[in-house]
Z-matrix of the N, CA and C atoms (Angstrom, degrees):
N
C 1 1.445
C 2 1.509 1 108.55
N 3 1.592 2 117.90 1 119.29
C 4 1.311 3 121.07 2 178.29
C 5 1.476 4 96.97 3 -109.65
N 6 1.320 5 111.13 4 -179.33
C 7 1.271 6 130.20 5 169.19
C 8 1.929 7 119.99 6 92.58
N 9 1.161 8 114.54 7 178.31
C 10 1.430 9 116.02 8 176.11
C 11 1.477 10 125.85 9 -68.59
N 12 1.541 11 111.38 10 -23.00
C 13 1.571 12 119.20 11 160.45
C 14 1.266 13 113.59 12 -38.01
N 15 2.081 14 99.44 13 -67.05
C 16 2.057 15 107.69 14 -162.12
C 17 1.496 16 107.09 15 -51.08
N 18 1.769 17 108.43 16 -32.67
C 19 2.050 18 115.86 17 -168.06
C 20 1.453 19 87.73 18 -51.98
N 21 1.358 20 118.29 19 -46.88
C 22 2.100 21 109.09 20 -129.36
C 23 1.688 22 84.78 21 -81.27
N 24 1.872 23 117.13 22 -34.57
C 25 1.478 24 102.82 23 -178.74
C 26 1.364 25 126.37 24 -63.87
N 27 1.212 26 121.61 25 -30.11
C 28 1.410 27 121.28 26 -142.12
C 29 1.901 28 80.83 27 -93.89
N 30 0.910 29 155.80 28 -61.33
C 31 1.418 30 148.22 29 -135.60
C 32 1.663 31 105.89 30 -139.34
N 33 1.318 32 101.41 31 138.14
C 34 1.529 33 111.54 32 -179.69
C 35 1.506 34 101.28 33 -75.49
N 36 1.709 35 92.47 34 148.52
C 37 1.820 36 99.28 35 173.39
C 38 1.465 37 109.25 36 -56.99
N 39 1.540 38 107.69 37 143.83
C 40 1.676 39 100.66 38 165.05
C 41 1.442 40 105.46 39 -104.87
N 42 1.173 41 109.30 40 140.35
C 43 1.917 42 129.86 41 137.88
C 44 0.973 43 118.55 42 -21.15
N 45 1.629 44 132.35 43 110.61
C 46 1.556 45 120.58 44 161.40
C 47 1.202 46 110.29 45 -129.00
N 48 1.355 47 124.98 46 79.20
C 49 1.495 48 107.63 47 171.86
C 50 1.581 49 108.31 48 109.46
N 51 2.148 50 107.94 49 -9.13
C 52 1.243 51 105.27 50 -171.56
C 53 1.773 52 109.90 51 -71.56
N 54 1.442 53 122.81 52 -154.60
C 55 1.168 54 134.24 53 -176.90
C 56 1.843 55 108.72 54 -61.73
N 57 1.290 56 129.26 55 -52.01
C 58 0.781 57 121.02 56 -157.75
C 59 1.713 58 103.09 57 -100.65
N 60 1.027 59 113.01 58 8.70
C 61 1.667 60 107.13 59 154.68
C 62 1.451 61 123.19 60 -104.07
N 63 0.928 62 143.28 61 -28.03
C 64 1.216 63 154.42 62 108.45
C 65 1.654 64 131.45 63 -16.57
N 66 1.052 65 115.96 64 -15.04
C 67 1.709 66 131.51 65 146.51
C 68 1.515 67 92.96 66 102.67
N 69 1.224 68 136.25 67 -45.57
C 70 1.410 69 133.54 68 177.99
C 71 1.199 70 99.29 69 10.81
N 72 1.266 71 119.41 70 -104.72
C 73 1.326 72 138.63 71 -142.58
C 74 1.738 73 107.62 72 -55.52
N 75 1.463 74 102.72 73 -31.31
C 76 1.908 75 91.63 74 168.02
C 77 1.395 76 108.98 75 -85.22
N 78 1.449 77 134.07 76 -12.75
C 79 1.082 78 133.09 77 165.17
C 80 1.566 79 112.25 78 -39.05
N 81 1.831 80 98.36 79 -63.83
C 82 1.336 81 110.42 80 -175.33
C 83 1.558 82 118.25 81 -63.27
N 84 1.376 83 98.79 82 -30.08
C 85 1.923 84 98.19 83 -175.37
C 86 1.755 85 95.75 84 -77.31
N 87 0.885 86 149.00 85 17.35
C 88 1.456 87 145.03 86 -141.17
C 89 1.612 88 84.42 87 -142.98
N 90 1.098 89 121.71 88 -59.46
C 91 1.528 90 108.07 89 -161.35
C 92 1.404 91 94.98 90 -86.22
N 93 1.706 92 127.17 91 -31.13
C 94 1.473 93 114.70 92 173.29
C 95 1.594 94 123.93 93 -26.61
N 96 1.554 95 104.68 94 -69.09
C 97 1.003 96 143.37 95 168.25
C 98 1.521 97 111.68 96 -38.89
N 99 1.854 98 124.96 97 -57.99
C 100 1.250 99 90.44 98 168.82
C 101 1.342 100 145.79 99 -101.02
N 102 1.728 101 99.25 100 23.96
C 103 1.338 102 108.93 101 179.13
C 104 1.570 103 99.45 102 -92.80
N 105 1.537 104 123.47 103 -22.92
C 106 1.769 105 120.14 104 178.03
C 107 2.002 106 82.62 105 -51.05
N 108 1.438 107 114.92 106 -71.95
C 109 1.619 108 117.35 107 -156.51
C 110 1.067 109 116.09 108 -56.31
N 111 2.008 110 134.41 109 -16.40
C 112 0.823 111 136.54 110 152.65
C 113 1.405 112 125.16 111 -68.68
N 114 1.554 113 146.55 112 -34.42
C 115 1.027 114 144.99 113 140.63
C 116 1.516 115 120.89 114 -62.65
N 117 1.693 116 124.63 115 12.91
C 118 0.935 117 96.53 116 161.42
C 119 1.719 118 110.30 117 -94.34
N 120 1.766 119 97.73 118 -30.72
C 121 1.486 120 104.32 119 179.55
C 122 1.427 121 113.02 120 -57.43
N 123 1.032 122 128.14 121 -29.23
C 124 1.595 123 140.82 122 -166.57
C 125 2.257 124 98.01 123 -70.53
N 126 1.295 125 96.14 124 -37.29
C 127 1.339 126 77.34 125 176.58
C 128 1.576 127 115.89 126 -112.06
N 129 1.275 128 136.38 127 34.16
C 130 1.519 129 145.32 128 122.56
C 131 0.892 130 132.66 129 -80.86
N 132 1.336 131 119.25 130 19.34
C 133 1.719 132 134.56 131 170.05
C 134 1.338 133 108.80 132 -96.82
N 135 0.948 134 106.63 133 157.27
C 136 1.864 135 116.45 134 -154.27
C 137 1.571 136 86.10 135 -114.13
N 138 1.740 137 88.92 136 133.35
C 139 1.181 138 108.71 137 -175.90
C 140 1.586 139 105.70 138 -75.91
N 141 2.036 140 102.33 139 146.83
C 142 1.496 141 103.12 140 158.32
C 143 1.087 142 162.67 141 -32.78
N 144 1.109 143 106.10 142 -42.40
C 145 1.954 144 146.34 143 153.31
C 146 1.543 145 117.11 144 -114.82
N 147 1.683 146 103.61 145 103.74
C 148 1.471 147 106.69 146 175.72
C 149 1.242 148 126.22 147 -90.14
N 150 1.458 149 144.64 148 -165.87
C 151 1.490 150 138.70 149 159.27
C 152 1.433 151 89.07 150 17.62
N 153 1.159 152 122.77 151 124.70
C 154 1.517 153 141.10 152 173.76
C 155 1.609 154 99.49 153 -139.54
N 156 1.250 155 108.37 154 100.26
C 157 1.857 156 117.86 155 168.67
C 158 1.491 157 110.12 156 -96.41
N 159 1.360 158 136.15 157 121.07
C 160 1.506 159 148.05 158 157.83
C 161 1.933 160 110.99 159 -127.09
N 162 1.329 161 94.63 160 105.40
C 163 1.281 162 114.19 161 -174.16
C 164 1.735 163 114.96 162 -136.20
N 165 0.949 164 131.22 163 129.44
C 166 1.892 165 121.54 164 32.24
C 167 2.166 166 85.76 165 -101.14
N 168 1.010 167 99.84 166 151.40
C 169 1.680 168 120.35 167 172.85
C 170 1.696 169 103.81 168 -49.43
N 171 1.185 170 96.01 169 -43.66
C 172 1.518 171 76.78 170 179.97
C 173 1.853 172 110.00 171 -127.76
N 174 1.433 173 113.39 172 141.87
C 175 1.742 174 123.57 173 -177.49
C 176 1.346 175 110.44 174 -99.88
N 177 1.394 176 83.95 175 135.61
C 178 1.937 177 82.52 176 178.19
C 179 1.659 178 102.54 177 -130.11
N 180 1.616 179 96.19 178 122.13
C 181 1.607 180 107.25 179 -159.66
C 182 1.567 181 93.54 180 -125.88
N 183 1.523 182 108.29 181 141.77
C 184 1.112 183 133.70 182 162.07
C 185 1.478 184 104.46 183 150.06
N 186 1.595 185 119.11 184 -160.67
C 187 1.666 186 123.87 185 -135.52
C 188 1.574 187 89.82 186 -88.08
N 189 1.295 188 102.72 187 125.99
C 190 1.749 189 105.34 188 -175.72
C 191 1.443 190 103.57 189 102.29
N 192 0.789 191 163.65 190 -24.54
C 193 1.679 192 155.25 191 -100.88
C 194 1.918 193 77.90 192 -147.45
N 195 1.563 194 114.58 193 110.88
C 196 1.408 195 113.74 194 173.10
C 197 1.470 196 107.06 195 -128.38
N 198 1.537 197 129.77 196 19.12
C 199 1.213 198 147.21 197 -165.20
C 200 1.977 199 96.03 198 -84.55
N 201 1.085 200 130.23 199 118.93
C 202 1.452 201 119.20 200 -177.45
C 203 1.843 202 107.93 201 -89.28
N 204 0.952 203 81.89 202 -168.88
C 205 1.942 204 97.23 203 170.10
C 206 1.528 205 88.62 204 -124.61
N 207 1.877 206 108.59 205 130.95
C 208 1.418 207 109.70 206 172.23
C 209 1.423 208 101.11 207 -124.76
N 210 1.338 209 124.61 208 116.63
C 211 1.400 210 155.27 209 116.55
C 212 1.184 211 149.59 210 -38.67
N 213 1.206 212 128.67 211 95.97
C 214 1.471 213 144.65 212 -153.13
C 215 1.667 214 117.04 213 -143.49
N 216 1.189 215 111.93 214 122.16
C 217 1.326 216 104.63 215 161.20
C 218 1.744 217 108.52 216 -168.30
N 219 1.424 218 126.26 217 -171.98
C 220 1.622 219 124.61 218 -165.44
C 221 1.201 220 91.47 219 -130.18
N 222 1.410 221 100.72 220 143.70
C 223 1.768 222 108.35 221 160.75
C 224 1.872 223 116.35 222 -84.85
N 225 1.615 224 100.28 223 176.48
C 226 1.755 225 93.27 224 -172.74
C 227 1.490 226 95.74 225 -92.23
N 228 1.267 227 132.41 226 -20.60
C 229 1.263 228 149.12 227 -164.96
C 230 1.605 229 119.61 228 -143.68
N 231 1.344 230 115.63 229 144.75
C 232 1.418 231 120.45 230 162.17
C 233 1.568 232 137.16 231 -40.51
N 234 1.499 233 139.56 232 74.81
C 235 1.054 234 121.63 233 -155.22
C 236 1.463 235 114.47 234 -149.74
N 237 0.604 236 140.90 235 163.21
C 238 2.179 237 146.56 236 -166.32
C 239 1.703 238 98.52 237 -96.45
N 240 1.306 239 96.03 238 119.61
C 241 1.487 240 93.36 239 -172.28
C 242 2.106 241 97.62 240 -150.87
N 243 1.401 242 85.84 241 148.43
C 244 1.795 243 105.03 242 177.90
C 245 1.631 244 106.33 243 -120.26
N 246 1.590 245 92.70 244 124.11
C 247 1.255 246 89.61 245 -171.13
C 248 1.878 247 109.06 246 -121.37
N 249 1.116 248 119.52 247 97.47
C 250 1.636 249 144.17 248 179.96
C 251 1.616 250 119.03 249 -70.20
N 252 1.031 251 107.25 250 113.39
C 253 1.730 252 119.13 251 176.12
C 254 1.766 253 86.12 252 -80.86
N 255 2.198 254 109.32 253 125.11
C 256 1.292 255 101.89 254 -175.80
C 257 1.803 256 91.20 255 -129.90
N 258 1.080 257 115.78 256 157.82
C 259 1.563 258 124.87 257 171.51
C 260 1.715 259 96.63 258 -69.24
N 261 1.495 260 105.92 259 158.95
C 262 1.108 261 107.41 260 166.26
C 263 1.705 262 129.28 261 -73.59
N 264 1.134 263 112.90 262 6.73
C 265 1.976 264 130.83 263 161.13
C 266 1.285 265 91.70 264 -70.12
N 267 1.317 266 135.42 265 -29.13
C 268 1.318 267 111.01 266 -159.02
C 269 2.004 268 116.22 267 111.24
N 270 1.689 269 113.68 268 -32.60
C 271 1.352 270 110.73 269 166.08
C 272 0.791 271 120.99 270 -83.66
N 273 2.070 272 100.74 271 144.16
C 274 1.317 273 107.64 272 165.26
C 275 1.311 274 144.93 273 -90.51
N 276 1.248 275 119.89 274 137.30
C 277 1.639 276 131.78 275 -135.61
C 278 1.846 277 83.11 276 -104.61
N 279 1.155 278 125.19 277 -55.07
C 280 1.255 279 121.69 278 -177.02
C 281 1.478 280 128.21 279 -140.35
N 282 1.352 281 127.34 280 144.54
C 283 1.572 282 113.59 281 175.97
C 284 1.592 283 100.51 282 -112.99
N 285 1.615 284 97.05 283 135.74
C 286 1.732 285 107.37 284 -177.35
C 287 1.507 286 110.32 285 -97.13
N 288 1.046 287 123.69 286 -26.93
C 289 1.605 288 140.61 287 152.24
C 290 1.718 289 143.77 288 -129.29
N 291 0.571 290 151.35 289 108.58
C 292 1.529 291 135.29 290 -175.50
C 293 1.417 292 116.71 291 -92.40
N 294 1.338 293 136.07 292 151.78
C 295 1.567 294 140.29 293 -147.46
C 296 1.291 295 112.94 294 -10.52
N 297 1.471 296 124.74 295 36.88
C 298 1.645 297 113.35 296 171.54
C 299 1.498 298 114.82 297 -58.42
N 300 1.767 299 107.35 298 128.46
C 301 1.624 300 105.51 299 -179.47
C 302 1.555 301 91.97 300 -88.90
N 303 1.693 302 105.23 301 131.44
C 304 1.222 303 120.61 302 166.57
C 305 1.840 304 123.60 303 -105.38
N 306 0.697 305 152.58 304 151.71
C 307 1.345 306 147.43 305 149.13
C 308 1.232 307 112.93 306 -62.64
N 309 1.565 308 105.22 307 147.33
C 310 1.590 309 116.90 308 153.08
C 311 1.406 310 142.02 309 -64.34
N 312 1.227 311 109.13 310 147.61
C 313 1.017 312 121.08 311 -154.81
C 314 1.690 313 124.21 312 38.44
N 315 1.274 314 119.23 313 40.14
C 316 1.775 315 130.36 314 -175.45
C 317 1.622 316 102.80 315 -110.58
N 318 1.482 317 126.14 316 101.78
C 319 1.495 318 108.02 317 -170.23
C 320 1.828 319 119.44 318 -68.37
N 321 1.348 320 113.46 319 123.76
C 322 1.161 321 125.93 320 -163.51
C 323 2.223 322 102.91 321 -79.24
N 324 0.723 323 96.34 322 99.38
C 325 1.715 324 96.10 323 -176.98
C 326 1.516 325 124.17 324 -109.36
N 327 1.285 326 108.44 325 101.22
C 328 2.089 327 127.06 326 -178.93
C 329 1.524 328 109.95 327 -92.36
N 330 1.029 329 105.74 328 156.77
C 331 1.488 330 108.86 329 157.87
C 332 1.819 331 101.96 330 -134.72
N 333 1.383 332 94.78 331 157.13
C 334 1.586 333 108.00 332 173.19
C 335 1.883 334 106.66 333 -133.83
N 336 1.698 335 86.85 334 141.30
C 337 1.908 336 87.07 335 -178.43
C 338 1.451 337 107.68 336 -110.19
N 339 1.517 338 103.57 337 19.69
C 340 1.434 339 100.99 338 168.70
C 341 1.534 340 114.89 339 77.77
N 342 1.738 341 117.43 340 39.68
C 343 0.967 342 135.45 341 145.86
C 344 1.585 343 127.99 342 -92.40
N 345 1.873 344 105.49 343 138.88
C 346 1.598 345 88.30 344 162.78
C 347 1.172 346 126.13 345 -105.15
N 348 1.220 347 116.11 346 149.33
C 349 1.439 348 136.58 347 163.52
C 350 1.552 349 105.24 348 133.76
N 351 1.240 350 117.37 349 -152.46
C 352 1.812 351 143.07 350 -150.91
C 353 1.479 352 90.91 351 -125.77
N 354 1.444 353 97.96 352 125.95
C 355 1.855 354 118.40 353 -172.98
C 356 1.369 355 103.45 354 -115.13
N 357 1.642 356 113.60 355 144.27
C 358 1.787 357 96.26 356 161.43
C 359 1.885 358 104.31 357 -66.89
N 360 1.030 359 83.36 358 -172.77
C 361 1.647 360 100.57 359 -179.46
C 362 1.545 361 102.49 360 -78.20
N 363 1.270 362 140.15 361 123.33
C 364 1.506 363 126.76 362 177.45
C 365 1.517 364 107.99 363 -132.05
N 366 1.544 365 108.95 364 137.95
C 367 1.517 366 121.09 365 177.58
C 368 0.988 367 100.18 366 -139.68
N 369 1.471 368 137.90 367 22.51
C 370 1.489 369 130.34 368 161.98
C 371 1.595 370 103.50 369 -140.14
N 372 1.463 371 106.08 370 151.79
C 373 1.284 372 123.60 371 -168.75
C 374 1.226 373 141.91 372 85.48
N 375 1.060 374 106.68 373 -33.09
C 376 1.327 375 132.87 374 164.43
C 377 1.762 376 124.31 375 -78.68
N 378 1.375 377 124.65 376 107.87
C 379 1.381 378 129.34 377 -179.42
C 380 1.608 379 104.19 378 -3.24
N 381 0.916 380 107.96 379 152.12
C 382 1.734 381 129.54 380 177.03
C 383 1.699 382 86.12 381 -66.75
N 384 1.166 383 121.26 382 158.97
C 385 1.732 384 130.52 383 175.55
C 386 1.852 385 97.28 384 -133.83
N 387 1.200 386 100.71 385 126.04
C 388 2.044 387 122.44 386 176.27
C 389 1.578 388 87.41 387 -73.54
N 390 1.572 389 112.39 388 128.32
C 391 1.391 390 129.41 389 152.53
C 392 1.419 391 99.91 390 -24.62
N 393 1.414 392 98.59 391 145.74
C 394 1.573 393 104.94 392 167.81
C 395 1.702 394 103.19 393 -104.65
N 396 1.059 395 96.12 394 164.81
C 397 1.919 396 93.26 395 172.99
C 398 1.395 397 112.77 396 -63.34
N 399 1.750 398 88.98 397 129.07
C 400 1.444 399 91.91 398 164.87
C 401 1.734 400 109.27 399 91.05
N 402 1.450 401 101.53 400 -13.43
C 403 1.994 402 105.16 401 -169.59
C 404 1.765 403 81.28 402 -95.79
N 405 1.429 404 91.48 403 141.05
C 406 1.788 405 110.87 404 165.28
C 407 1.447 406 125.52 405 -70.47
N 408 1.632 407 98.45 406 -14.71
C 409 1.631 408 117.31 407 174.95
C 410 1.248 409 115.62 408 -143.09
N 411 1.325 410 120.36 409 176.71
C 412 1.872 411 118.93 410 149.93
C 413 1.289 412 110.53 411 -41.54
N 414 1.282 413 124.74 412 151.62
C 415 1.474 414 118.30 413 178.21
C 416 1.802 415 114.41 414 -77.93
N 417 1.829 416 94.53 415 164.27
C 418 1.582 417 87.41 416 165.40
C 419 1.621 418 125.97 417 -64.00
N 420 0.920 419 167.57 418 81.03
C 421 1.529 420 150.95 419 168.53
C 422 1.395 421 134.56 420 -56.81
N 423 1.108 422 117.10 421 109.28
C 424 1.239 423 136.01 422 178.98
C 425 1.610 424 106.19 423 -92.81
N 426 1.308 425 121.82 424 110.35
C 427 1.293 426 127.02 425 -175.91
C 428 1.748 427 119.41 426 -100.07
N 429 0.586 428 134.36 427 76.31
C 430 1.560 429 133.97 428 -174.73
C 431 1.518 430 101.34 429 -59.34
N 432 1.640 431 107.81 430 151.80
C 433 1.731 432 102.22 431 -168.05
C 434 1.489 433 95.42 432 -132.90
N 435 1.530 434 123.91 433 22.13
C 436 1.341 435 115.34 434 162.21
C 437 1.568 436 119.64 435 -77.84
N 438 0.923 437 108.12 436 173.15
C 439 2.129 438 117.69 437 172.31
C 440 1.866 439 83.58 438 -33.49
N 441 1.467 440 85.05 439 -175.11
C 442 1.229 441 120.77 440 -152.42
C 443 1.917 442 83.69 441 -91.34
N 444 1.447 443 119.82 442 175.71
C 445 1.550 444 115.12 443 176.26
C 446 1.951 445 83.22 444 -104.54
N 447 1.614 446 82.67 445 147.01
C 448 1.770 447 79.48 446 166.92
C 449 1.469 448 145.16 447 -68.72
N 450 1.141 449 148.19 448 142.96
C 451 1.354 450 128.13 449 -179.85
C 452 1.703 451 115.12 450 -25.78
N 453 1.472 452 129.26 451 138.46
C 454 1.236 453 109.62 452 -176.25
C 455 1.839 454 93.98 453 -176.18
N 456 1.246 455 101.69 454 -173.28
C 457 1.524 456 126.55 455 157.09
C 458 1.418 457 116.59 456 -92.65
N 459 1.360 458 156.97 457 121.67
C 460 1.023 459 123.78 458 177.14
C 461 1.810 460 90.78 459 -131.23
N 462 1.602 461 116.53 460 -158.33
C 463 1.007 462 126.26 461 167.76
C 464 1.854 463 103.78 462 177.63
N 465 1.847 464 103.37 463 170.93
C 466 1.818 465 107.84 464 -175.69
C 467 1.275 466 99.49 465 -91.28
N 468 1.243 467 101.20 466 139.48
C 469 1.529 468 117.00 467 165.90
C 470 2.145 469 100.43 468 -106.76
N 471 1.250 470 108.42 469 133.63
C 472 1.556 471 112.44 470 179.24
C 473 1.455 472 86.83 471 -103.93
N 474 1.361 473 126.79 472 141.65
C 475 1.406 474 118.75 473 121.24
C 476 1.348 475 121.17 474 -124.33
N 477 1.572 476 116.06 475 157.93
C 478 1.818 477 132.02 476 179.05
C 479 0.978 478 115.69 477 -97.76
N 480 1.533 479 111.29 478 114.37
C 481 1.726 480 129.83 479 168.88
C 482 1.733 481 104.11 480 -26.20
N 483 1.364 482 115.59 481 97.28
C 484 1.477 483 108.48 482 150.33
C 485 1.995 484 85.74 483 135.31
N 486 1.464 485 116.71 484 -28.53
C 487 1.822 486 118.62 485 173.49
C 488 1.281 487 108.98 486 -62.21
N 489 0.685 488 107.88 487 145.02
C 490 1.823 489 121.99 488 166.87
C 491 1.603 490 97.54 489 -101.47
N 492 1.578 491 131.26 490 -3.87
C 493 1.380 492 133.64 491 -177.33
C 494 1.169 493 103.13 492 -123.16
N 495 2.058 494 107.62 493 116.67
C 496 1.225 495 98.17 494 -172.63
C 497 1.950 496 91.88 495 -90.19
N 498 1.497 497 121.14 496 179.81
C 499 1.287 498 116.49 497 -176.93
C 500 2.116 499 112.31 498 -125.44
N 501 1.285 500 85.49 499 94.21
C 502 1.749 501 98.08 500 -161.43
C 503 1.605 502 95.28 501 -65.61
N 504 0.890 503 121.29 502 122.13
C 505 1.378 504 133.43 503 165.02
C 506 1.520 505 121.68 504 -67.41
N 507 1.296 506 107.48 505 144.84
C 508 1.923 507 111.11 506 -159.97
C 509 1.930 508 103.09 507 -69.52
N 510 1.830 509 110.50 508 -52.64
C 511 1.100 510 122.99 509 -154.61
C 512 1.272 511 104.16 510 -69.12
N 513 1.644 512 127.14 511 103.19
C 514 1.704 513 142.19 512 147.51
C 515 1.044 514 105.50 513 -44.54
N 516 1.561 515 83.67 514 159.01
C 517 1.536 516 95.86 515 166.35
C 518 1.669 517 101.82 516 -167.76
N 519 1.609 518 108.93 517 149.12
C 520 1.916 519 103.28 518 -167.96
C 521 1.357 520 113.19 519 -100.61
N 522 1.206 521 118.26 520 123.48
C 523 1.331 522 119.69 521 158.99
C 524 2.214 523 116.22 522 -61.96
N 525 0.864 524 101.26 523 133.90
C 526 1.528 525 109.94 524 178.64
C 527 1.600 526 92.67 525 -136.51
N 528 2.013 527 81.61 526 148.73
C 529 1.827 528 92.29 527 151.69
C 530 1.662 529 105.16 528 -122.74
């Protein structure tokens, strides 16, 4: 048997220099592998903001209107955090706390009456406030004393003392007058 047929039977191709002598290819199965085990650990980690309650879905603000927005939820860890009612543009319409250090796992509970801007902290004068579910006390209240926020979509933006990433939360909710 002559020709290029008898070569290709008699002896297997060799490797020179291809992928798998040259390590490539376990390179690649190697980092596959630990980015699968890194995304698996990445999603059994306990989220930042847990049980997150914002109720009633929709606010109805203007003169007379003393019905709040109640807000509640726990962190996974101990940490100083500001937590901002933002329009869906992205501005913020109001701040309900600024770097308050909270503890973990302690459920942190606000209400908002659908003012904008930055409130002192107030626990006098204002009607007594009924536990919300699940709060260990009356809530904190942060009262902002600008106009009213405009009709809109809005939602909380958290951020953590020391992130440059604040963490906008999914659950809306509408301001109405």
């Amino acid at each position: 048997m002559s020709g290029v047929g008898a070569k290709a039977i008699g002896r297997a191709p060799r490797l020179e220099g291809g992928p798998l002598r040259d390590g490539t290819l376990g390179l690649v199965v190697v980092l596959t592998l630990g980015g699968l085990l890194l995304a698996q650990r990445l999603k059994h980690l306990p989220a930042p903001v847990e049980a997150v309650v914002i109720k009633p879905a929709i606010l109805a603000v203007g003169p007379g209107l003393r019905q709040p927005l109640e807000i509640s939820f726990h962190l996974d860890k101990a940490r100083r955090i500001t937590v901002e009612i933002v329009s869906t543009e992205g501005h913020t319409v109001a701040t309900l706390v600024r770097n308050l250090p909270w503890p973990a796992e302690r459920r942190l509970c606000l209400v908002w009456y659908g003012n904008r801007g930055v409130g002192p902290l107030i626990g006098k004068g204002l009607p007594p406030l009924r536990p919300l579910d699940g709060c260990p006390a009356a809530p904190l209240l942060r009262q902002p004393v600008g106009r009213p926020a405009p009709p809109g979509e809005y939602h909380l933006r958290i951020l953590f003392a020391g992130s440059q990433q604040p963490l906008p939360l999914p659950q809306t909710f509408l301001v109405e007058r």
